[in-house]
C-alpha positions as CSV (number, residue, x, y, z in Angstrom):
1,X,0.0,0.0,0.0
2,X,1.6,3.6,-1.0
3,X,1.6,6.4,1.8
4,X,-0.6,8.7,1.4
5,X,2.2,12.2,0.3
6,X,3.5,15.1,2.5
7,X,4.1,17.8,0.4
8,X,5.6,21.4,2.5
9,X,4.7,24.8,1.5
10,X,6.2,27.9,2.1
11,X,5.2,31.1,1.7
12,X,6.4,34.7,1.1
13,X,5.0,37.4,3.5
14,X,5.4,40.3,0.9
15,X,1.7,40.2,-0.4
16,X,0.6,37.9,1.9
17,X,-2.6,38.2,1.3
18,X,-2.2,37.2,-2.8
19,X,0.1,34.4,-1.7
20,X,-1.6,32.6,0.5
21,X,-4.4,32.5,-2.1
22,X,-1.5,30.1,-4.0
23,X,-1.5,28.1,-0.8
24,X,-5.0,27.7,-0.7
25,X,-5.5,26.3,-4.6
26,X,-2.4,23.8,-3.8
27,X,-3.8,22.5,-0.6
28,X,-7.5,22.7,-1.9
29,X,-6.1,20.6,-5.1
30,X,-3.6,17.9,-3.3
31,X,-7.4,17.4,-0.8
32,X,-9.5,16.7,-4.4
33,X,-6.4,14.5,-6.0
34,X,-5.4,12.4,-2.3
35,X,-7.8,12.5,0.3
36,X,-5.4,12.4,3.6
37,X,-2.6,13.5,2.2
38,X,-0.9,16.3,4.1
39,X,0.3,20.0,3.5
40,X,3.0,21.6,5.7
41,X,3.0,25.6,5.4
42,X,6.5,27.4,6.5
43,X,5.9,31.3,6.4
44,X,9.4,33.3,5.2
45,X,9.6,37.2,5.5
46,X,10.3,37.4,1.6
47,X,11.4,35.5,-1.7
48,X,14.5,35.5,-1.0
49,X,14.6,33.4,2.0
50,X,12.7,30.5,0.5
51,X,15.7,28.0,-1.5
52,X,17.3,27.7,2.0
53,X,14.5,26.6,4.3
54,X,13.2,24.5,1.3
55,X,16.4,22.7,0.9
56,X,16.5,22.4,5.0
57,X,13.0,21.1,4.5
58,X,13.7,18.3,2.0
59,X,16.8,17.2,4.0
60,X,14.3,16.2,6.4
61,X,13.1,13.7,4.5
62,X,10.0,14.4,5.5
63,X,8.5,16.0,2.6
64,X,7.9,14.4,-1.2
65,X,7.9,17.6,-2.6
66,X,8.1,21.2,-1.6
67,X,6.0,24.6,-2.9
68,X,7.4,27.8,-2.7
69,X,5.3,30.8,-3.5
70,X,5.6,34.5,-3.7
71,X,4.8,37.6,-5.3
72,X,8.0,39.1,-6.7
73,X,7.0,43.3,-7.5
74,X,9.0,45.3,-10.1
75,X,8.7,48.2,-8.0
76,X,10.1,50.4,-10.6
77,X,13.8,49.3,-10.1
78,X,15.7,46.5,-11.9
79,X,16.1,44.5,-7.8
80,X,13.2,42.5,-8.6
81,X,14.6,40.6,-11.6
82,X,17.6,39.3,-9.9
83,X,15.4,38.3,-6.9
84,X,13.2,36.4,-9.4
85,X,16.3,34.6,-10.7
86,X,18.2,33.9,-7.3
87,X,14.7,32.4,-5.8
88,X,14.5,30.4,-9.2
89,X,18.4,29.1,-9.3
90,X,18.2,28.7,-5.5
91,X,15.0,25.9,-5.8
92,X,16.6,24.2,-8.6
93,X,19.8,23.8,-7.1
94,X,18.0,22.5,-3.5
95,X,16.0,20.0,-6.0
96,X,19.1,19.0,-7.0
97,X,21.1,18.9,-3.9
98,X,18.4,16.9,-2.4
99,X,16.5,14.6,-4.5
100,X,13.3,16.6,-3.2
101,X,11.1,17.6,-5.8
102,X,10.7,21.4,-5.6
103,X,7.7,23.7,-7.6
104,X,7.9,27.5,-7.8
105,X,4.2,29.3,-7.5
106,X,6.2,32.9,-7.6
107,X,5.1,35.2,-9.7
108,X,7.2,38.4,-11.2
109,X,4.4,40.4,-12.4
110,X,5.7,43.3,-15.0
111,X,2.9,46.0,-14.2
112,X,1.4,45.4,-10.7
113,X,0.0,47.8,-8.8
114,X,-1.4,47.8,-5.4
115,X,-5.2,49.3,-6.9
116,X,-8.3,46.8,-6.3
117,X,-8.2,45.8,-9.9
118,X,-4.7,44.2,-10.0
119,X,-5.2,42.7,-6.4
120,X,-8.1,40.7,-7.6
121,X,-6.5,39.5,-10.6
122,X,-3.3,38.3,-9.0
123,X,-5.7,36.9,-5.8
124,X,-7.6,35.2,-8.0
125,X,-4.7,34.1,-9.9
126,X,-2.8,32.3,-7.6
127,X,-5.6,30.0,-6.6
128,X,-4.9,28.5,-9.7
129,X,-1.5,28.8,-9.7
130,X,-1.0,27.0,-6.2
131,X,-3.7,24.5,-7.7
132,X,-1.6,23.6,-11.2
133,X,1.5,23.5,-8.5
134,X,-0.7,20.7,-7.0
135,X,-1.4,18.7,-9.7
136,X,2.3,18.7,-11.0
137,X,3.2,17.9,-7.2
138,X,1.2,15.0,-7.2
139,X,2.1,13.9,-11.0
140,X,5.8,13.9,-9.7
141,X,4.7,12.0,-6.6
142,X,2.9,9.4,-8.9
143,X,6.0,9.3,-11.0
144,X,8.5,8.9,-7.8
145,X,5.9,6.0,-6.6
146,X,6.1,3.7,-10.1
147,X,10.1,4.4,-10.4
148,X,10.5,3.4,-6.6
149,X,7.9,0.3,-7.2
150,X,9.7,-0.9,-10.0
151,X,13.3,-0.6,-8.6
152,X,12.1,-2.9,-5.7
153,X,10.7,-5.0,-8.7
154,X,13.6,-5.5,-10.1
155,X,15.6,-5.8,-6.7
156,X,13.5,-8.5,-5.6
């Protein structure tokens, strides 16, 4: 019988209120796909800080994939491209460091601003952002499960 997954999420505090929605799609998504599987938030202060806890994360072995949203602002100056990037690079290279599948929900809108219209479109937004993050989490999960299954196949 497989376990049923643990998936971590962690979330940005700039624009909390837009990234949680992410969290909310991903968790209401992994509920609909595995009934009793389980979702882990972690809150950061920013972007920036997310590729270190999610690498400490997956070290735990705990987890069978990790989220990692947030709502990167081009606040008029060129800082928000290479915080994109870093945040980006930084998942990648904990994937790859860890074996721990790793999906990005953060967003580096060109033209936001904080008016009613542009919050509602990024709220709304990342509810289906944090719920396609859901489905690839538990594709990859499925994926993991048949390799694993078939390597004790064959090691049998």
């Amino acid at each position: 019988m497989t376990k049923s997954p643990t998936f971590a999420f962690i979330k940005a505090r700039w624009h909390a209120d837009i990234v949680d929605q992410a969290y909310a799609g991903f968790v209401a998504r992994v509920e609909e796909l595995a009934p009793g599987a389980t979702v882990e938030a972690f809150d950061v202060p920013g972007a920036f800080e997310m590729p270190l806890l999610a690498q400490k994360l997956a070290r735990t072995g705990r987890f069978d994939g990790i989220a990692a949203a947030a709502l990167v602002v081009d606040g008029g100056i060129y800082r928000h491209d290479f915080v994109a990037q870093a945040v980006v690079s930084g998942l990648m290279d904990a994937q790859l460091a860890t074996d721990t599948p790793m999906f990005s929900v953060s967003l580096t809108p060109h033209h936001f601003q904080p008016k009613s219209e542009h919050e509602q479109f990024y709220f709304d937004h990342f509810v289906h952002k944090g719920r396609e993050a859901a489905d690839a989490a538990m594709q990859i999960y499925a994926l993991n499960q048949s390799l694993a299954a078939n390597d004790n196949v064959r090691a049998a």
